[in-house]
N, C-alpha and C positions, 0 to 999 in steps of 0.2 A: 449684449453678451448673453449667453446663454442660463437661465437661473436655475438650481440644482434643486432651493426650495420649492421651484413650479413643479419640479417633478419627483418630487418625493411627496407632496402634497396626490399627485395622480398613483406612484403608487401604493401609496393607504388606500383610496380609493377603490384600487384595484383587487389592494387585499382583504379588503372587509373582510372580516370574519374568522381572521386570522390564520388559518391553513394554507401551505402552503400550494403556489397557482399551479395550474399548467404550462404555462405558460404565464406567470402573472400578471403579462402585459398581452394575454392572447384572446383578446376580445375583440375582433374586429371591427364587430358595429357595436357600438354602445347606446345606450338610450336617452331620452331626450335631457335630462335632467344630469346626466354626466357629460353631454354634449359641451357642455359650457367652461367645462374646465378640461378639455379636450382642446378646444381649440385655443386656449392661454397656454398649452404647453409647447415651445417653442422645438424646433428641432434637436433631438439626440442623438448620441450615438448609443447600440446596444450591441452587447457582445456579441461578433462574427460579421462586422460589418462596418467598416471606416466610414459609410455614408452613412449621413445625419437625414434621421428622419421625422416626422410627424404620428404615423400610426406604428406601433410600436411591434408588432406583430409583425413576422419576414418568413420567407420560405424554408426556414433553415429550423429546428424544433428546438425550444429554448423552454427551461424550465427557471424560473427564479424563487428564490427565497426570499425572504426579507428577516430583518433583523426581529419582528414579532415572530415570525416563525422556528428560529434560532431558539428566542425564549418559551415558546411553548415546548419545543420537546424535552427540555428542561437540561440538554445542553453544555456541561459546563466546558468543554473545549470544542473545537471543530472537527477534528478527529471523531467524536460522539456521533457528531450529525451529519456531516457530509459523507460516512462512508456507512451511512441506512439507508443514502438516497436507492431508488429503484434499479435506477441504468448503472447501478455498482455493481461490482461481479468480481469474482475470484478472488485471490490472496491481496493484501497490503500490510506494512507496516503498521503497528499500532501498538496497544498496550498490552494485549495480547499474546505477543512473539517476546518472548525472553531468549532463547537461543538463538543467535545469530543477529540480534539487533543492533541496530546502530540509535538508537532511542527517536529514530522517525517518524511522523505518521504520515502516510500517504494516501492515494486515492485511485482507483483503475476503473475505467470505464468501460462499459463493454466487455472487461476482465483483459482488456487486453495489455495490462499493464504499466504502472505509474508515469513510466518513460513516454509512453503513446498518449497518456493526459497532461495537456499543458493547463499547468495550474498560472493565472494571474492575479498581479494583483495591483488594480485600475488601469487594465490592460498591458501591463508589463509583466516581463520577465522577473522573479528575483532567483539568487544564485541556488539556493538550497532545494527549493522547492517542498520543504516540512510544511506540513498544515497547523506547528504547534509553532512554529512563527508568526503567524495569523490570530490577534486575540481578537473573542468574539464583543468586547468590544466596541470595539475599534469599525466593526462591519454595519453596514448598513445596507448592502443586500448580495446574494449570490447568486450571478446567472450562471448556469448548465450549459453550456452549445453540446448539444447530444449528434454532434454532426462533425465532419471532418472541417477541418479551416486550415490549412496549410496557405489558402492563397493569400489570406488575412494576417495570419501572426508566424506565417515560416515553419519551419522546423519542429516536431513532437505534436503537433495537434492531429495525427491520425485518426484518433479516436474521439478527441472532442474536445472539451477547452469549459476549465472551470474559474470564472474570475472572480474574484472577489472586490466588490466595489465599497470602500471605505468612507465614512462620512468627513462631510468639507464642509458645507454651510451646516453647521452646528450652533445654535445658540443656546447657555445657561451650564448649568452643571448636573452631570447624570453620574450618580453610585448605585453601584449593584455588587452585594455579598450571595453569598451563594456556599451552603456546608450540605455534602453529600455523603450518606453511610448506607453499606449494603446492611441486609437484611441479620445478614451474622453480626452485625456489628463493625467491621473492618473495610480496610478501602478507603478512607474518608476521603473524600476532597474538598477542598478550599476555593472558591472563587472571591478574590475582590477587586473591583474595579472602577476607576472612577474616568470619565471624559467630561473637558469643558473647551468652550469654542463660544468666540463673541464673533461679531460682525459689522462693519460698517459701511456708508454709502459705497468705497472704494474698494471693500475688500473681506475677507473675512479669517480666522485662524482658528485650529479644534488640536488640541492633546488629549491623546488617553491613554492611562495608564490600566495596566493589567499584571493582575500576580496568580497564578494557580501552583495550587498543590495537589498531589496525589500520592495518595499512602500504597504501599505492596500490600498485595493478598499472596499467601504463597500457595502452590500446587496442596501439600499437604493440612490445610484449612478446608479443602471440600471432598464429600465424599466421593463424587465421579473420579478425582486425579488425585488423591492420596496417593496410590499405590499405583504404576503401571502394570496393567492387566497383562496378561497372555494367557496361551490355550493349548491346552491338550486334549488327549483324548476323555478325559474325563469333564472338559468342561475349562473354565475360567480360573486364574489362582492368580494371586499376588507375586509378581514378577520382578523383573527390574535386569538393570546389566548383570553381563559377565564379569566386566571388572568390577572383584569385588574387594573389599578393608585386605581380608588376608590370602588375595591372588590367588588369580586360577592359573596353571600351568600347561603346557604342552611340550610334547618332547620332540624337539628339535628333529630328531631322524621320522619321527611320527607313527614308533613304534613302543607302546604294543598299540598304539591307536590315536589316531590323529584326534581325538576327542581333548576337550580338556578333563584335569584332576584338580583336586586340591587336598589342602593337608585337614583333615577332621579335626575340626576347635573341641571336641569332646576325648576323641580317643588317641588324637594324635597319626593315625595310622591315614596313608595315601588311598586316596578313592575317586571314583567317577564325578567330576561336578555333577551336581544335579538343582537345576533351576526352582524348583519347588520351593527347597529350601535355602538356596545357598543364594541366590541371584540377589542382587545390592537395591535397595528403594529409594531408588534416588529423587524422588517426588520432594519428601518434605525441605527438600531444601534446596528448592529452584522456587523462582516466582510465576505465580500465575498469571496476577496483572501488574506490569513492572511498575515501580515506581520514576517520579519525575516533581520536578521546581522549576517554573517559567514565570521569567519577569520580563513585559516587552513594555517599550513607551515606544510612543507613534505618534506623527504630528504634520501636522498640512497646513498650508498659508497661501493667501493667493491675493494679489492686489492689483488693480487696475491703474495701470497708469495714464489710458486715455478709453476715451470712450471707443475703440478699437481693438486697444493692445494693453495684456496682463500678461505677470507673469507669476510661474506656480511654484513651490518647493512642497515635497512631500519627506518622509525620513521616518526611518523607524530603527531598532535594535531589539532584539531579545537576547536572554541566555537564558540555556536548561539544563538544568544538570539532573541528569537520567541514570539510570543505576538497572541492572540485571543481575541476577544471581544464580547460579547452576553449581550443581551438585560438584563434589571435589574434583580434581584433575587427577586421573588417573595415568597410567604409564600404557597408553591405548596403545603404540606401535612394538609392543611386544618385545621389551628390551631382555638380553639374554643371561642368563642367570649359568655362569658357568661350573661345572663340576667341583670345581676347584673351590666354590665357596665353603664354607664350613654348615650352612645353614641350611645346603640343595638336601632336602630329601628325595629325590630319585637319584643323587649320585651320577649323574650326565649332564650335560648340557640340555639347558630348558628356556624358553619362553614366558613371559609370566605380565600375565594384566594385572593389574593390581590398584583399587582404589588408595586414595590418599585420601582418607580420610582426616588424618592426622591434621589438613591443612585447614578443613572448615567450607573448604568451598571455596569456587571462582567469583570473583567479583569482576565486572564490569560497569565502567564512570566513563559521562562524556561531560565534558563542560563545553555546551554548546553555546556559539556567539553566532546571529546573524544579523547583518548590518543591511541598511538600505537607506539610497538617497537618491530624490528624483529632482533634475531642475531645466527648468522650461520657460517656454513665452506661447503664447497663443493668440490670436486675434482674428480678425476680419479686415477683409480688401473689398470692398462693395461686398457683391452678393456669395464670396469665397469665404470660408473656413479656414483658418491654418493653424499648426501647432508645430513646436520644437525644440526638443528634450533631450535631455541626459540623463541614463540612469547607473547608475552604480551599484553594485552589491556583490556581497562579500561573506563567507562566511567561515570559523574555524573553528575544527570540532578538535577539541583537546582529549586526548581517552587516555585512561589507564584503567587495566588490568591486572590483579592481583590473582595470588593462586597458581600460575604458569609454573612450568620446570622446566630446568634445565635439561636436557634426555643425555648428554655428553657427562656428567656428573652422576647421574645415575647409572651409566652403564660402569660410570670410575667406581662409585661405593658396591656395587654387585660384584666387582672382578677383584681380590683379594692383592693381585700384583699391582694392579692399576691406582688402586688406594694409598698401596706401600708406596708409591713414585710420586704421588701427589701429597705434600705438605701438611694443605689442607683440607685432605680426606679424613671429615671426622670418624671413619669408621666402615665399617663390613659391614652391609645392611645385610638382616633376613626378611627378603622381601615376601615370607612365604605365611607371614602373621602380621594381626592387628595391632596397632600400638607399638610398633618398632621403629617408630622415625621419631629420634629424639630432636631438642627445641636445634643443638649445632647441625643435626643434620638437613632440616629446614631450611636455616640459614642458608648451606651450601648449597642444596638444588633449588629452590625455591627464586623465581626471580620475575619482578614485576617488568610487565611492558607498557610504555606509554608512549607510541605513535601521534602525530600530526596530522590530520588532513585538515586542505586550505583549497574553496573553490572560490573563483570570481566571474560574475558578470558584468561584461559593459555595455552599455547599447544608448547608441545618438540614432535616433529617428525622426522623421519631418512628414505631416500630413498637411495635404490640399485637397479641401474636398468644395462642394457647391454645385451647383446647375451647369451647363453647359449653355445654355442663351438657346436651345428653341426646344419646341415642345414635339411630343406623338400626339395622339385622339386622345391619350390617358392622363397629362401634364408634363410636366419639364421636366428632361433627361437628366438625371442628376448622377455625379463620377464623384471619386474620390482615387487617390494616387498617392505616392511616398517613396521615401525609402528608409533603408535600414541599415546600419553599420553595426557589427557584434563582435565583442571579443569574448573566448572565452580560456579560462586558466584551470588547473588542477594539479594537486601533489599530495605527496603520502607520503611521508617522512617516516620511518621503521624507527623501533628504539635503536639502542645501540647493542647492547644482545642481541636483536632481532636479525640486525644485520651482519653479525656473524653466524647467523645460525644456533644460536645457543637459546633460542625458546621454541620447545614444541610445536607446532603448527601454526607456528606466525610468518607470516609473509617477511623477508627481510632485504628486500631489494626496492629502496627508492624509487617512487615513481612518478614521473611530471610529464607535464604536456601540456599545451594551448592552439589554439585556433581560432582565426575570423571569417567573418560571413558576408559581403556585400549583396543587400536585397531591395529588389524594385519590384511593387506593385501597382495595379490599374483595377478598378471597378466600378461598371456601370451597372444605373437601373432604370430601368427604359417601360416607362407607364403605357403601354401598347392599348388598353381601351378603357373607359371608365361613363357610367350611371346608361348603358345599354341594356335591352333585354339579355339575361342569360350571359352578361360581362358587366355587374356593379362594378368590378373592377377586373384589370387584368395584368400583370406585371412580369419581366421578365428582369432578371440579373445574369453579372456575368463578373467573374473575375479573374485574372493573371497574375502570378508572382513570380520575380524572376531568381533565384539562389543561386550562389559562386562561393563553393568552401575553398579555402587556400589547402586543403590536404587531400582536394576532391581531385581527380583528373578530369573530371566534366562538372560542368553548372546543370541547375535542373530547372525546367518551366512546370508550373503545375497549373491547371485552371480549376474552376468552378461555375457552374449553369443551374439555377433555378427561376421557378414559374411559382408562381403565386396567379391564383384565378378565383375573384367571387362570383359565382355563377346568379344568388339571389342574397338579399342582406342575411346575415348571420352565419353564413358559410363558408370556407376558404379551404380550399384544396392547394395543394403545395408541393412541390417535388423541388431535386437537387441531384445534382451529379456533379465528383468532385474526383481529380486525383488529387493526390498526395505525397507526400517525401519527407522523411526523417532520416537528419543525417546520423551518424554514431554520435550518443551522446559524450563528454568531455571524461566520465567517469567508465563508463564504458569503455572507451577506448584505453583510458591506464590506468586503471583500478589494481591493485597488487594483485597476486595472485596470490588464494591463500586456502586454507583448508577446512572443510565443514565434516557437518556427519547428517544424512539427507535420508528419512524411512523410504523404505521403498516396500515391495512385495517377494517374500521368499521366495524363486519358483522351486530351489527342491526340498520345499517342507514336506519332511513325512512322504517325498515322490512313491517308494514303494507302494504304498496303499489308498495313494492319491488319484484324484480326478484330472492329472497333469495329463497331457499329451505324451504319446509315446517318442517324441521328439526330445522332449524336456526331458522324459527319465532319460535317455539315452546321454543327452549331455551330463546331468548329474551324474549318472556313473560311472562318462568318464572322467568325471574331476575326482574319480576315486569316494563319493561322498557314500557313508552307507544311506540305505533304504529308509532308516529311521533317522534320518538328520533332522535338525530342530536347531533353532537358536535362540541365544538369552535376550537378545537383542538385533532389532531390524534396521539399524542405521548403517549406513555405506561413508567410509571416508572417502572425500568425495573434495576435488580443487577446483574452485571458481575466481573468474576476476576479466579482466580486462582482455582486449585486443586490439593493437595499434593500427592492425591491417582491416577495419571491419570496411562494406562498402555500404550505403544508403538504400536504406528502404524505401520502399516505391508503393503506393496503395490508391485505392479505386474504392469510391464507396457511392449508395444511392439509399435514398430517401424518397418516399412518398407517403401523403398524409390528407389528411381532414380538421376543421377544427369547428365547430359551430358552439353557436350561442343561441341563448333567446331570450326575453325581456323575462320571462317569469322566473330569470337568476341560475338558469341551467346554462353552463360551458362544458364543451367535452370535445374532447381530440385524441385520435387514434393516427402514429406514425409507426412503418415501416422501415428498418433500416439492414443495407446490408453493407457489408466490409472488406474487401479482399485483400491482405497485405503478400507481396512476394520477397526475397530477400530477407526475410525476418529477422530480424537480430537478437538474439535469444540462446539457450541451452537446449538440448534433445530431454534434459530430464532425467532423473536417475531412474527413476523408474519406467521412463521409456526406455533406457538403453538396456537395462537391464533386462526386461520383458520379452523386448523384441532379440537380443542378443541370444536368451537361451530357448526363444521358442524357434532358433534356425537350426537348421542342419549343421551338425559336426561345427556347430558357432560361428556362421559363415556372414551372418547379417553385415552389414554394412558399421551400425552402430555399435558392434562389439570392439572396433580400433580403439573408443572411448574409456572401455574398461582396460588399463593396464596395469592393474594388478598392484598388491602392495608396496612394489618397490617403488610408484611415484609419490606415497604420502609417507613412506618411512616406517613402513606397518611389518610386525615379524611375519613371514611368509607359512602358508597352509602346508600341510605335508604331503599335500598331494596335490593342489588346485593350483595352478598359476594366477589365480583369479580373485584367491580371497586373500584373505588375512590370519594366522596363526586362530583368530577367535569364531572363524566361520562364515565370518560377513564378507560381501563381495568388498572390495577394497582399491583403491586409485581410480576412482572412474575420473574422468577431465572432464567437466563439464564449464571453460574457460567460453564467452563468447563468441558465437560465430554468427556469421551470414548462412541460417542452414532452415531456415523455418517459412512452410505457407501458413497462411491463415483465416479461413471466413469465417465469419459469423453475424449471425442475420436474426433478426426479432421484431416486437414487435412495442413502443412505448402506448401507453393508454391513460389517458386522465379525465376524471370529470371533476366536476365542483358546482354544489347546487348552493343557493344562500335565499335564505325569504324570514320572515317575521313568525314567529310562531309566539302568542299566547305572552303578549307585549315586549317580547328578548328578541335577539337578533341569531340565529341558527346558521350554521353554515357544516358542509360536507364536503371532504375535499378525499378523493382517489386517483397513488399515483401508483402507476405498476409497468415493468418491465417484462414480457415473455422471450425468454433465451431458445428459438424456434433452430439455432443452430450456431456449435462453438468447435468447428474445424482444425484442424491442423497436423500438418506433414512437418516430423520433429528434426529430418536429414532426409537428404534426396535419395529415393528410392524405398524409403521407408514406408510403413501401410500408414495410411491416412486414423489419427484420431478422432474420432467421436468424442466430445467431452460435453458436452450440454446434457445436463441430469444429472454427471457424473461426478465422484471425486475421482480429480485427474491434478499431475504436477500441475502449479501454476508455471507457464515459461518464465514468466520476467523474475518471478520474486523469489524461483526454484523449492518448494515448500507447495505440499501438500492443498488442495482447495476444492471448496464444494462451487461448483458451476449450476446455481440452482435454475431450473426451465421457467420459476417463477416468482419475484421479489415484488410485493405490494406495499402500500403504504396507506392504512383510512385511517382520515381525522377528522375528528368530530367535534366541532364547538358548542356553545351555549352562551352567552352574553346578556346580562339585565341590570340595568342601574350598577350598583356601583360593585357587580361580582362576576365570574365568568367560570365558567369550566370547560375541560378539554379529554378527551379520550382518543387515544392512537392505538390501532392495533398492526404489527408487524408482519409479516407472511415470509418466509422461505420456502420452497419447496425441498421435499429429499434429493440426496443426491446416491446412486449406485457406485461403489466399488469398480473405478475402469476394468480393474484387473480382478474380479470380484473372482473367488476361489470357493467351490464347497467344501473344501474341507476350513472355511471362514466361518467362526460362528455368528458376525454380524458382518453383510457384505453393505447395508445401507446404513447411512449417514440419515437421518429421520427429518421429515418437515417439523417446525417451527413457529410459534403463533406465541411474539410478545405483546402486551398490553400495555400499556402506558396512560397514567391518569394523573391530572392536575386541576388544581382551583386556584383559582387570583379572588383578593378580596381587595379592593382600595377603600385605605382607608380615610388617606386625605385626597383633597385631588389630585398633589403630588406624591402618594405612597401608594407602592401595592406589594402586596402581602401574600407569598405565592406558597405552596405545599404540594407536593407532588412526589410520585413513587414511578419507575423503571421497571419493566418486568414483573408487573405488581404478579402475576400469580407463579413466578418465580420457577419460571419454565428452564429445566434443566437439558444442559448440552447432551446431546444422543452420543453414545458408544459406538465406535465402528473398530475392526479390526485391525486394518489396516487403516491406522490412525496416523500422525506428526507428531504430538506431546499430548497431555495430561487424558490419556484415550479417545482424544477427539479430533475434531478438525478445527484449531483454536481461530484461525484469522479467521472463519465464516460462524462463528457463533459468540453470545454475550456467555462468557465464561464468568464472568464475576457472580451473577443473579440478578436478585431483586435489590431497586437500589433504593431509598429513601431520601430526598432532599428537599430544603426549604433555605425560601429566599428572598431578601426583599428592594424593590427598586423604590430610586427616590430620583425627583428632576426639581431643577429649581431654573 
């Protein structure tokens, strides 16, 4: 049987020096003295490749981590460190996004989207696909396939495939606490963890438990996002929404001016809003890095029943309970305040946004559970491999929401006769001042939502791999083969408000759905020459998978071809050619539909004396807007969610590379990759639709059907615009998923790592970096093609603002002697430009980027070490842009918290 401690033994070996590899098994030739434990390591399997090999190194570019690696960045979730890696890009879930979370952290590759990264874990599926189900652990190392694999694991590996491979042969007991605090003082985090795992002739067992905590920092804790900025002609002021504590107003006929008023807190008399001073800061009380509580146990067991035949059980559970916080809910869809009230100071019929202050603020709670259980047998038939499993997993996100309103009660307390018919209408509100919602009025609109979502996955799979019985010039033909059965489930259960419609922009129409997958694969690898001049070695692969969705009207074949060639020792050159297919994923397809509020780019700010096109003023004026339009606020209400009708995406990608070595401890490899997806499944982007909508003639674009105006999110109507909202903002854009998106994008990956002896210590240098040479995309057919590489451009999948930087590095730097060690990491993002960058923008870039990171280990027994380390030690601050997402920045692409401080100490017994 195959031993795990043989080759965790090989990859220490590999990682000396603690940085993370390039590949850290991507040494081709190794030297004589590693020779010897080279050839004890029996065959494995490694991520993107069911056939079991010996030299660990494959055509396909793989980066791995290890669980020392994990500990030097200092780490305390996976979420920290896996979305630093290089060939990360664009927007994800994280601690980060407080508006619109679902308390996730994800990963996108390529940027091309969390959905296009299949996350595993010990090469399976689980249901949720959070990386804060994942404790670190539990991990013992993490490979990257920075390369497509659909032929190998099916479905979502477009873009690459990140597994995480958890420890099994574990022997004794390992604790590691772990207290983190930013520089301010706040933030704190908690790690504690303990794993233990014995082992004997026949078998072996490892539990680990893990608990973290994470404190909120709110927006109003840093200088940058205290206050939402905005710009006038004068320069920069302290901004915030229109809706404000004592409502802004608009008059229904939109005469004497479709602007809004409000009533003066000083003199009482009606006047022009004016943003300077009236706009609401709703900074201090939204979170900047949201808070969360995760507690997973995890546990794996394997027993030999013959010298043949074992079999495995894995299992895990966590729950998190995540928490968001955003400023009060305000009565955004403009509900109408009719003459007839006693409290209208225009005496007409009026519109009125109006904070709710009164309420304290929205909360959002998920109590997240996810489950997982794998069970199996595996053995050998002479010179044959087989394996065959069951995995199971499950997960259910419980949510409540606090803060919501009723919008049907509110329009009862504003209408005087509607009150008098109602019971219990505590009363006539005047919506037109601060502090006028008493504790019974609360009571009646105010109403909590607590939604269900519940997803499942199942998958029986069977591998058969080994030799084929005859040889090339190069060695024996070695295949690997299988299949695959998947079910998948999904539902969204609305409150019971929800589903009559009595709360605000909550989705209130149940949604479910499930589907299976029947899949066969083949893969061969065919040693074509080996110990020739100018062919040390030469290798060709190849692979096929076959897919049948039951909701698909056609099945898909994809293949994959690579060449691996060492021309002289220490070299390997390497290419791949792959298509691809992803089907719609389960959430995707029925996702409720529900409502957000998405920054986009004004186009007629200020049009009269603007740098706009004379196309753009032309639309602007006929939407009635004056010359000097301006708004308090750049958000679009905007409706996203599912589609049952999506078809499967189809994608084509290529790889070609280098990797070389040489005895004096230099590695370094430089890959090539490019991507084509067709079919995209994704949104146009509000701010693509928007962009491209008013830069057409007479509004002719194609993506202007997208924008329909406030009547689909329930928003009171502009007085002149069919297009916005009673507040200015463009209003109902659809951005519900479709089959409407191309995609290339092409770069380049680069890593070296040097390691030799310096001055009795062990030294090592590790560089890893991604060049984004090209991030393409057509957002609907007919549409001009984006450019987004450099730029801040929507992300598609995550629909939220992202910097696409041309260049994300990574050097690490070790030191090791007797019984201490230190480490130094510095970060790189490049800037990113404004897509839609405007002069009259006073910052159209997003700024490059250069974090530092520093740590020391001291041991002090031979079982303790003794760590201290700082995050951002020189506490490099998020750049300004104008067209920003939240707290004036671009939150998913930068460390918003600072500088972080923590210390921690491991024990092994």
């Amino acid at each position: 049987m195959h031993k795990n401690d043989l080759l965790a033994k090989s990859v220490r070996l590999a990682l000396f020096g603690g940085a993370a590899s390039i590949a850290a098994f991507s040494v081709p030739i190794v030297n004589a003295a590693d020779q010897q434990v080279a050839e004890k390591v029996e065959r494995i399997e490694v991520t993107g490749s069911r056939i079991k090999r010996t030299d660990l190194e494959t055509a396909s570019p793989i980066s791995v981590f290890s669980s020392e690696d994990i500990a030097a960045s200092g780490a305390a979730t996976l979420e920290d460190f896996v979305q630093n890696i290089p060939a990360i890009n664009g927007g994800a879930e994280g601690s980060s996004v407080n508006n619109g979370s679902r308390g996730y952290a994800t990963a996108s590759l390529r940027g091309l989207g969390s959905g296009r990264t299949l996350v595993l874990i010990n090469g399976r599926r689980f249901a949720s696909g959070d990386l804060n189900s994942i404790p670190t652990a539990y991990v013992e190392r993490i490979e990257v396939l920075r390369d497509g694999a659909s032929t190998v694991y099916g479905s979502d590996a477009i873009a690459g495939v990140i597994n995480f491979i958890t420890k099994k042969s574990f022997e004794g007991v390992e604790f590691n606490a772990q207290y983190d605090v930013t520089g301010e003082g706040d933030g704190d985090k908690t790690l504690l963890s303990v794993t233990t795992g014995t082992s004997s002739e026949r078998g072996n067992v490892v539990l680990s438990l893990q608990y973290t905590d994470r404190q909120a920092i709110g927006q109003g804790d840093r200088d940058f996002s205290a206050c939402p900025i905005s710009e006038n002609a004068n320069g920069k002021y302290c901004g915030g929404s229109g809706t404000i504590p004592q409502g802004q107003f608009y008059y229904a006929d939109g005469t004497p001016s479709s602007s809004g008023y409000v009533k003066d807190k000083t003199t009482g008399q009606v006047r022009l809003f004016d943003p300077t001073k009236d706009a609401y800061n709703f900074a201090p009380a939204s979170y900047m890095v949201t808070p969360q509580e995760v507690f997973s146990i995890n546990g794996a067991g394997r027993y030999d029943i013959t010298d043949t035949l074992s079999t495995f059980i894995e299992g895990g559970f966590t729950n998190r309970q995540s928490d968001q916080l955003m400023a009060p809910e305000g009565t955004f869809w403009g509900p109408l305040m009719p003459a007839s009230n006693p409290y209208n100071v225009a005496g007409e019929d009026i519109y009125v946004v109006r904070r709710l202050s009164e309420t304290g603020g929205r909360g959002f709670s998920q109590d997240f559970s996810d489950y997982r259980m794998v069970f199996g047998f595996e053995g050998s038939l002479g010179n044959y491999d087989w394996d065959l499993s069951y995995n199971f997993a499950r997960y259910i996100d419980t949510r409540l929401d606090t803060g919501r309103v009723n919008p049907t009660r509110v329009d009862t307390m504003l209408d005087p006769t509607l009150c008098a018919a109602d019971s219990d209408c505590p009363g006539v509100w005047n919506i037109l001042e601060e502090n006028t919602l008493t504790s019974e009025m609360l009571s009646y609109m105010l109403v909590p939502n607590s939604p269900v979502v519940r997803g499942e996955t199942r998958q029986l799979q069977g591998n058969l791999s080994g030799g084929l019985g005859f040889d090339l010039p190069g060695g024996e033909v070695m295949f690997a083969a299988g299949f695959e059965r998947r079910w998948e489930e999904y539902s969204n259960t609305p409150d019971g408000a929800a589903s009559i419609g009595q709360i605000y922009s909550v989705a209130g129409e149940p949604t479910s759905g499930q589907y299976s997958v029947d899949e066969l694969y083949a893969e061969l690898d065919l040693p074509l020459l080996e110990g020739l001049p100018f062919a040390e070695s030469l290798r060709a692969t190849a692979a096929v998978r076959y897919s049948d969705f039951d909701f698909l009207n056609d099945s898909s074949t994809n293949t994959k071809f690579g060449l691996e060639w060492v021309p002289i020792d220490g070299l390997l050159l390497r290419t791949t050619v792959a298509s691809g297919f992803r089907a719609p994923g389960i959430s995707e397809l029925f996702a409720p539909q529900s409502e957000t509020n998405l920054a986009y780019t004004e186009p007629c700010k200020q049009y009269a004396t603007g740098a706009q096109s004379a196309t753009v003023k032309a639309n602007c004026a006929a939407e009635g807007l004056p010359g000097n339009f301006t708004l308090s606020s750049n958000q679009s209400s905007t409706v996203v969610g599912g589609n049952p009708d999506l078809k499967p995406e189809e994608s084509d990608s290529f790889t070609a590379g280098f990797v070389y070595s040489h005895d004096i401890g230099l590695t370094m490899s430089v890959d090539y990759f490019n991507i084509e997806i067709t079919n995209g499944i994704g949104t146009a982007g509000t701010d693509n639709v928007i962009n491209a909508c008013w830069n057409s003639e007479n509004f002719s674009s194609p993506l202007c059907q997208f924008v329909e105006g406030p009547s689909l999110t329930g928003d009171a109507p502009h007085a002149t615009s069919p297009y916005r909202s009673a507040l200015g903002t463009v209003a109902g854009v659809l951005l519900t998923n479709a089959n409407l998106s191309t995609f290339e994008t092409a770069g380049y990956d680069f890593d070296l790592t040097y390691k030799t002896d310096i001055m009795g210590g062990d030294f090592a240098a590790t560089l890893n970096g991604t060049y984004l040479e090209k991030y393409d995309y057509t957002p609907f057919d007919g549409a001009d093609k984006i450019e987004a590489a450099g730029k801040v451009a929507a992300d598609q999948w995550e629909t939220t603002l992202a910097v696409f930087s041309k260049l994300r590095t990574n050097l690490n730097l070790t030191y090791s002697m007797d019984n201490w060690s230190v480490g130094w990491q510095t970060r790189y993002q490049s800037e990113g430009e404004d897509l839609y960058a405007s002069a009259s923008n006073l910052d159209n870039i997003a700024d490059a980027v250069w974090y530092h990171d520093l740590q020391g280990t001291y041991f002090v027994f031979e079982n303790t070490a003794l760590t201290i380390g700082v995050r951002n030690l020189f506490d490099e601050k998020v750049p300004y842009i104008t067209n920003n997402q939240d707290m004036n920045t671009i939150p998913v692409s930068y460390d918003t918290a600072g500088q972080y401080w923590y210390a921690k100490v491991n024990v092994k017994f």
